[in-house]
Residue, then its C-alpha position, 0 to 999 in steps of 0.5 A: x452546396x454540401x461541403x465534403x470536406x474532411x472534418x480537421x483533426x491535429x496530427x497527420x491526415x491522408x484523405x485518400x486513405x481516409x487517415x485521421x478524417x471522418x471517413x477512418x473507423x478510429x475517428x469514432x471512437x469516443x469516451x462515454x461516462x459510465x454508471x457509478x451507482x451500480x453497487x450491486x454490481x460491485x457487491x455481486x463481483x466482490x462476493x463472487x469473484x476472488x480476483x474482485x475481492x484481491x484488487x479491493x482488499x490487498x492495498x487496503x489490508x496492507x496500508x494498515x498492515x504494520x499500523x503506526x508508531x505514535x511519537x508523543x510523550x503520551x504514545x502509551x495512553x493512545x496507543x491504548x486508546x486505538x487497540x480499546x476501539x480496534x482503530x486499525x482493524x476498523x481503518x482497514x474496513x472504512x478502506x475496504x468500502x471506500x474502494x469497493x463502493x467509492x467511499x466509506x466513514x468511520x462515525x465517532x461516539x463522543x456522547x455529544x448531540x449528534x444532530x450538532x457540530x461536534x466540538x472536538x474541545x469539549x471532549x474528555x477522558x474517555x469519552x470516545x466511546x465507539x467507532x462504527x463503519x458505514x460505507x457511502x450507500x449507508x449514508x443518505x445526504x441531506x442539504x449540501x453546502x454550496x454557499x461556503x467555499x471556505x468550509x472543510x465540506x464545501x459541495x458535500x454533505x451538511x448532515x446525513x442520516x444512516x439508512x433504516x434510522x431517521x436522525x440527523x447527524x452531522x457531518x463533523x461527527x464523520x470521518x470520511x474516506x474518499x475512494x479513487x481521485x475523480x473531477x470535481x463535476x463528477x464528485x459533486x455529482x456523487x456528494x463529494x464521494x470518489x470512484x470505485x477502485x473496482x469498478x474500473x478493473x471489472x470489464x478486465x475481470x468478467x472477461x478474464x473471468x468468462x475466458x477461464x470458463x469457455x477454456x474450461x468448457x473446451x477441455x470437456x471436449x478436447x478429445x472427441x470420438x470419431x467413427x466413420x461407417x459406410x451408409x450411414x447417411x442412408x441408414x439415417x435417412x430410413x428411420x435407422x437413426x434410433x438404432x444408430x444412437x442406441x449402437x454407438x451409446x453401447x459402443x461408449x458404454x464399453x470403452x468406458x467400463x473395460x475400455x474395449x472398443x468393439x467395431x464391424x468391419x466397415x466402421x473405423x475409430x478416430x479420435x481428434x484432440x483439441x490443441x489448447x497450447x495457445x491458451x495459457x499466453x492469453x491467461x498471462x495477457x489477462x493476468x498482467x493487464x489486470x494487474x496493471x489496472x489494479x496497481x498490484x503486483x502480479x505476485x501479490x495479486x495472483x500469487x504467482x512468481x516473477x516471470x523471467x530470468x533472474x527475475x525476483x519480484x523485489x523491484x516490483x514490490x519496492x514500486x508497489x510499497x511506495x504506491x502503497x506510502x503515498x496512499x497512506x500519505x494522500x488517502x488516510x492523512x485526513x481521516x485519520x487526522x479527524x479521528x486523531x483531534x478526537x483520539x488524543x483527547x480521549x486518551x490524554x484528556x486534552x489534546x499534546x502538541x508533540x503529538x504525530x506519528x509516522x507509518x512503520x515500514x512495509x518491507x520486512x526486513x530477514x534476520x541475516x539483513x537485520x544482523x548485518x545493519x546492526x553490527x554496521x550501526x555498532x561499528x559506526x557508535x564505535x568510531x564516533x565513541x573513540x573519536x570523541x564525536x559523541x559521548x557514552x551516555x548519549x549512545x546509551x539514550x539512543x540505544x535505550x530509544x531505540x528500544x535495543x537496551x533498558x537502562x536506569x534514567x538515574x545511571x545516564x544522568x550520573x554519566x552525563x554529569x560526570x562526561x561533562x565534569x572532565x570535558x572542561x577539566x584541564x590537565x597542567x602539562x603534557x607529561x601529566x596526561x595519561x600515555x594513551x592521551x600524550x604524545x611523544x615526549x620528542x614530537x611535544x618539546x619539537x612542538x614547543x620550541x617552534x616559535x614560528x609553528x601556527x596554530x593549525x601547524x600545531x594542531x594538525x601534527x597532534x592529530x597525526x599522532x591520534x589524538x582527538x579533538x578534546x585531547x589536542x584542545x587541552x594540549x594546545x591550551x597547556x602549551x600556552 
């Protein structure tokens, strides 16, 4: 007996409409898995279209766009190092091809047996001679690691062999740069590589792509001639039909040399437009659904303006900045470390502790907003100086650090001395502290006289009076 009951499904079911069963269309929707080694495809779109090239290139020219700032006592000699090799420039590119074709590597030169792992301890002064970018299809894998789960590439690659060559090289020798995030079935699959970026906005393309064309074709016919004339179907009938395109092709002729129209007197001339005022919404459609695919903004993607009112497009370039931090935090933290083991070495000779770095801003900031937040810091230093929360000198380091003033290394530390010098200096009584420091003479003899006063009591009528922490402390210890 066959059963004809409906297949159970979580959530609500009516049987006689066919709700969430088999019989209702929805219920045979179904995922499937799509190619992931189609790279010509990916090259033709992104040779081709420039909305491709715009998803591929725009996060990645903008994850390396205002670079670093290295922080080490050293910065100087590798920030010297990274511009002898282009190291942004090629990061920029490894990023490009890690989200074109799902994975790119940045091959170091170190002059070390490329054929063995590359010890990074052994490496020199200057002896990171070249950086070279190759993106996953240049790199044919050899003997994947399945047996060390503890190893850095564990289901990846143990060796690699660049097309057109036949040498072995190592995979430690490889900086690897993963493209979009995928399952792990999926990426042992692919060598340990991610998914393209571009690969998931293309269907979203091609038909963004062939809605303009088929637009465009319409607009070639948006206003067509129309002339009615009595017997035409019999004349058409008779064999006339040569003379008929011969009649109106003249006709054409005219209307476009001197835009005369001539007509018997049983034709008549019609023309009917095409109404295209339904198409732009569903350009926009396209627009923002691609946007949203591609994580960009419509602004920075299409370059068009933020749509609505008081709209600005800052909000949307403040989420997309952060997407933009977390990239660089998640996608180029390790290759950029593998790169750094290496780096620090060549441009220092060994590697320093105090070594990091921190990725500098994206957002510019206007000249007016920069203005501004400079007084504000100044005004902050004033009070903190007259409070006597910090001293001169240590305003001076952290203008001088902040690259705002140059100052002599020798000038800060004389006043540093000196600051420290008349910080345990005392003073033998409140009349022989300068006016700008002592109180009145009443409030101190009334401060004196109270016998019954605590300290606290003390201390908060000298702070009524202005005085600042340093200064009270002397008056306090010279009272007692």
């Amino acid at each position: 007996m066959t059963n004809n009951l409906p297949v159970l499904r979580d959530g609500l079911q009516n049987v006689a409409s066919g709700l969430n069963t088999e019989k209702s269309k929805r219920a045979h929707n179904m995922w499937h898995l799509d190619v992931f080694n189609n790279w010509q495809q990916l090259d033709a779109a992104y040779q081709s279209s420039w909305i491709a090239r715009q998803v591929v290139d725009v996060p990645c020219q903008d994850m390396t766009r205002e670079w670093r700032r290295v922080k080490s006592g050293w910065a100087e000699e590798i920030e010297a190092e990274e511009q002898r090799l282009g190291l942004r420039v090629l990061t920029e590119e490894a990023s490009q091809w890690a989200a074109l074709q799902g994975g790119a590597a940045i091959l170091m030169l170190t002059g070390q047996d490329l054929s063995k792992p590359l010890e990074v301890n052994r490496v020199r002064k200057g002896d990171l001679r070249r950086l070279i970018v190759f993106d996953r299809w240049e790199m044919s894998p050899t003997v994947m690691n399945t047996w060390d789960i503890l190893a850095p590439n564990y289901l990846q690659p143990e060796w690699y062999t660049i097309r057109g060559g036949a040498q072995q090289i190592h995979h430690t020798h490889f900086a690897r740069f993963i493209g979009e995030k995928l399952p792990r079935r999926l990426m042992e699959q692919l060598h340990g590589w991610g998914d393209s970026v571009l690969r998931k906005c293309l269907a979203d393309i091609g038909d963004m792509v062939a809605a303009k064309d088929g637009i465009a074709e319409l607009m070639q016919e948006s206003n067509i001639d129309v002339i009615r004339r009595e017997g035409l179907a019999n004349d058409l009938a008779s064999d006339q039909d040569s003379a008929i395109i011969d009649r109106y092709a003249l006709f054409s002729q005219m209307k476009s040399i001197v835009n005369l129209a001539l007509l018997d007197m049983d034709e008549e001339f019609d023309r009917k437009t095409l109404n295209l005022s339904g198409v732009a919404p569903i350009l926009d459609v396209f627009i923002t659904w691609i946007s949203g695919a591609a994580r960009v903004p419509v602004t920075k993607l299409f370059g068009t303006s933020a749509k609505g009112l008081n709209a600005t497009g800052e909000g949307d370039l403040k989420t997309y900045y952060d997407d933009i931090r977390a990239m660089q935090n998640s996608k180029l933290s390790v290759p950029m470390r593998q790169i750094d083991e290496v780096l620090v070495r060549s441009a220092t000779g060994q590697w320093r502790d105090d070594f990091d770095y921190e990725w500098n801003p994206l957002q510019q900031v206007n000249e007016v907003e920069a203005a501004q937040a400079e007084l504000l810091q100044a005004q902050r230093d004033a009070v903190y100086l007259e409070t006597g929360v910090v001293q001169k000198s240590q305003l001076m380091r952290n203008l001088m650090s902040n690259e705002v003033y140059q100052y002599d290394e020798t000038q800060i530390t004389e006043l540093e001395e000196l600051e420290n010098a008349n910080l345990f200096e005392t003073l033998p009584s409140g009349e022989d502290l300068p006016s700008s420091i002592a109180p009145e003479p009443e409030i101190l003899s009334s401060i004196k006289s109270d016998d019954q006063a605590t300290f606290t009591d003390r201390y908060a009528k000298l702070m009524d009076e202005g005085l600042t922490h340093n200064q009270i402390m002397t008056v306090l210890d010279v009272q007692s």
